[in-house]
N, C-alpha and C positions, 0 to 999 in steps of 0.2 A: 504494500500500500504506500502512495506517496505522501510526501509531507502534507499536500495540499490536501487533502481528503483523509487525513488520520483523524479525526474527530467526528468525519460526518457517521451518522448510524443512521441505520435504514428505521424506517415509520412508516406505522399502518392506522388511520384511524376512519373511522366509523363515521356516517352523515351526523351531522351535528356537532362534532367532534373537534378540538382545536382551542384557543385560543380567541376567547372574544373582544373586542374593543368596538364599544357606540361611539358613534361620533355626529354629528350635527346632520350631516344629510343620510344615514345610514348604520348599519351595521357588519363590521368586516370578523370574518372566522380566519385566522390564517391557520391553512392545511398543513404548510411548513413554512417557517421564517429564515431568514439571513442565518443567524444563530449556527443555526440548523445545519446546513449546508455548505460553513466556511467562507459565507459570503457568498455563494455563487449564484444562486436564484430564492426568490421567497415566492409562494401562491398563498392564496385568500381565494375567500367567497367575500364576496360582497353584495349586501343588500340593500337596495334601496327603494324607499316610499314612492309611490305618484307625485311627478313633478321635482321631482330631488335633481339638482343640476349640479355638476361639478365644474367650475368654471376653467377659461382655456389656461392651460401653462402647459410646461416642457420642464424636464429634468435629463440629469444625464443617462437615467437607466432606460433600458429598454422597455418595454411593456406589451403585454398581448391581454388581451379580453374575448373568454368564449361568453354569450350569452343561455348561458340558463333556463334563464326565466323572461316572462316580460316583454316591454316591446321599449326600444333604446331609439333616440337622435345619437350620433357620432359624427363630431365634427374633427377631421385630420387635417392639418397643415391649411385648409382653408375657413375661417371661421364662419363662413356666410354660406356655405354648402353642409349641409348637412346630407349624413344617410340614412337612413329609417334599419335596424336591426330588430332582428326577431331571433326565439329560441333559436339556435345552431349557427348562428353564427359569430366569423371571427373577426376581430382587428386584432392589427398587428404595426408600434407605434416605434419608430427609432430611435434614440438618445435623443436629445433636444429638439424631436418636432413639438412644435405646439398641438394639443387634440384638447376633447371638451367632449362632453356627454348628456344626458336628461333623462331619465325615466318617463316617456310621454305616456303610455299605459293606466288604464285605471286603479291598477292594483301593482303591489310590489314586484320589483325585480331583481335577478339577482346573476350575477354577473360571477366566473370564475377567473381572476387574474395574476400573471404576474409577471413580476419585477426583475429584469439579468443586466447586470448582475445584482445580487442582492448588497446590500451593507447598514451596520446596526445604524452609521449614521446617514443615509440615505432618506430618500423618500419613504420604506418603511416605518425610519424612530417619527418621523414628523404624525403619523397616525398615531401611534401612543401618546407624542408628546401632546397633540391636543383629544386625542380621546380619551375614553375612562374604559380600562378594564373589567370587565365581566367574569363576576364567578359563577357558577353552575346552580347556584341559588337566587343568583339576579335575577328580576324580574325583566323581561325586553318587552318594550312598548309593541303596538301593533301596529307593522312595517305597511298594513292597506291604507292605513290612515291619510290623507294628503300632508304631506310634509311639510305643513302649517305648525300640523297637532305631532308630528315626529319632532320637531325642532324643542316645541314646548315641552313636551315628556322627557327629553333628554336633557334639557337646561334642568329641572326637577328633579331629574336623576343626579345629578351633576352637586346639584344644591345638598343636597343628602350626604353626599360622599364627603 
């Protein structure tokens, strides 16, 4: 085994399974993290309410998004184009393109993604640093809600902690 991969171990976990962090437009499970991996890639689930929009930016990681759930706008490199995604499909984002997203659906969606390479200080830690961890006894809000009432359940939650 090489240096680069002497700490990673193999992981199996079960739907639901993972790591939670709520965060203001959503809730992310991540399947495996940076951590995990030696920095080489991390994946989540990501869920997000009706109307939840992630605004445009670019980072240096890579990014891919299969859709899940739900029905998505994706905006890549152009922000005034948008593409309408549904269940099975994928994007797939470079290092520093600009992209953006929306939940236009009535109901929650949920989106499997991730991040190469991974790193603790990366666009991962920025999800911890402004979400709140979830234990297995937390209660999660109801991701159908319009994310009016996701926002406010979360600030509430937040307020608790």
């Amino acid at each position: 085994m090489n240096e680069k991969n002497k700490n990673w171990k193999p992981i199996i976990l079960q739907a639901d399974e993972g790591e939670k962090v709520l965060f203001r437009i959503g809730l992310m499970t991540f399947k495996v993290s940076s951590n995990q991996t030696n920095d080489n890639f991390m994946i989540c689930e990501t869920e997000l309410p009706p109307k939840a929009y992630v605004e445009p930016h670019s980072h240096p990681e890579a990014e891919t998004f299969y859709i899940l759930e739900g029905e998505f706008i994706f905006y890549v490199e152009d922000m005034n184009k948008g593409i309408e995604c549904k269940k099975g499909a994928f994007i797939s984002v470079p290092p520093h393109v600009e992209h953006s997203f929306k939940n236009t659906g009535g109901y929650k969606g949920k989106i499997l993604g991730t991040m190469t390479p991974g790193g603790a200080k990366g666009l991962e830690s920025l999800f911890r640093t402004f979400g709140v961890g979830l234990t297995d006894k937390d209660f999660i809000p109801d991701l159908n809600k319009p994310i009016e009432d996701w926002v406010a359940a979360v600030d509430t939650f937040r307020k608790k902690r």
